[in-house]
C-alpha positions as CSV (number, residue, x, y, z in Angstrom):
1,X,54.1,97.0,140.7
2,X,56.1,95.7,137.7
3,X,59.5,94.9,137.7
4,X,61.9,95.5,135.1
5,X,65.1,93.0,134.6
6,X,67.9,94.1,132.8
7,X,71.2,91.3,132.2
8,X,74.5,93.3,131.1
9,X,77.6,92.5,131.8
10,X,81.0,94.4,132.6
11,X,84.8,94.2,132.1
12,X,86.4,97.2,133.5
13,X,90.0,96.9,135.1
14,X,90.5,98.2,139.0
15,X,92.1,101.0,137.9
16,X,89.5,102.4,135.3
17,X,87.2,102.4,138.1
18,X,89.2,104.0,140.6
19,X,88.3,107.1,139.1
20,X,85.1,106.7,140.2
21,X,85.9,106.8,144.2
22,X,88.3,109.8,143.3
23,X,85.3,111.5,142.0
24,X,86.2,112.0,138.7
25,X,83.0,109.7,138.1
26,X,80.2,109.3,139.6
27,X,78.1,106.8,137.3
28,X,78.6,103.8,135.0
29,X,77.1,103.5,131.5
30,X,76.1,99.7,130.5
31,X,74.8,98.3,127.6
32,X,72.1,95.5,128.8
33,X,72.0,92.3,126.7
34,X,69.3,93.6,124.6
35,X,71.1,96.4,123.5
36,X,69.6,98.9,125.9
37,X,71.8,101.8,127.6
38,X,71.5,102.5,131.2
39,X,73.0,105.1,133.7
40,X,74.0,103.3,136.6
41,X,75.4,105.1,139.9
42,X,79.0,104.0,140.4
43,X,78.7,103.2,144.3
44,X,76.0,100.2,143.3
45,X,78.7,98.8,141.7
46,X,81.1,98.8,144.7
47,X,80.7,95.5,146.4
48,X,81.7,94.0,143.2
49,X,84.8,95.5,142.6
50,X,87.8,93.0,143.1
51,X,91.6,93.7,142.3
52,X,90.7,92.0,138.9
53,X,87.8,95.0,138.5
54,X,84.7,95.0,137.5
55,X,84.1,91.7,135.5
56,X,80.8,89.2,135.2
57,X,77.7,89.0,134.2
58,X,74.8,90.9,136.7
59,X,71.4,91.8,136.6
60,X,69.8,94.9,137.7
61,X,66.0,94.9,139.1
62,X,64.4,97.8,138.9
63,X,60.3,98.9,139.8
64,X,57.6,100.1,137.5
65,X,58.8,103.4,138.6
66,X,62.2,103.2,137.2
67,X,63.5,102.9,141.3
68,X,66.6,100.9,141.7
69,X,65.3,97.7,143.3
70,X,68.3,94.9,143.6
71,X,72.0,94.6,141.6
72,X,73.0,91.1,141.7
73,X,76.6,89.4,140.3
74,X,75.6,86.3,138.5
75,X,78.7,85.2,137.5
């Protein structure tokens, strides 16, 4: 099956994405480096999220099927 890579990258402070474990959130909108806009669920995004926020470059790997496959920070 093909895979899909998509290369965005984020800057969102620790308290903009608190709302998203109070619930007020549940997913993150990103804007890939090719201009593309994708709907991402906010809990992939957790084990990123530092006391700085959300900031770096990642890349998302999805499957021919549009099913999440990895979430990676790459710097």
């Amino acid at each position: 099956m093909n895979a899909n890579v998509y290369l965005f990258t984020l800057d969102i402070s620790y308290h903009v994405f608190l709302q998203h474990y109070a619930g007020a959130a549940s997913t993150v909108v990103v804007r890939t480096d090719k201009g593309l806009t994708l709907q991402l669920p906010a809990s992939r995004l957790r084990p990123y999220l530092t006391q700085r926020g959300l900031k770096g470059n990642f890349r998302l790997i999805i499957d021919g099927a549009n099913r999440f496959k990895s979430l990676e920070q790459i710097a």
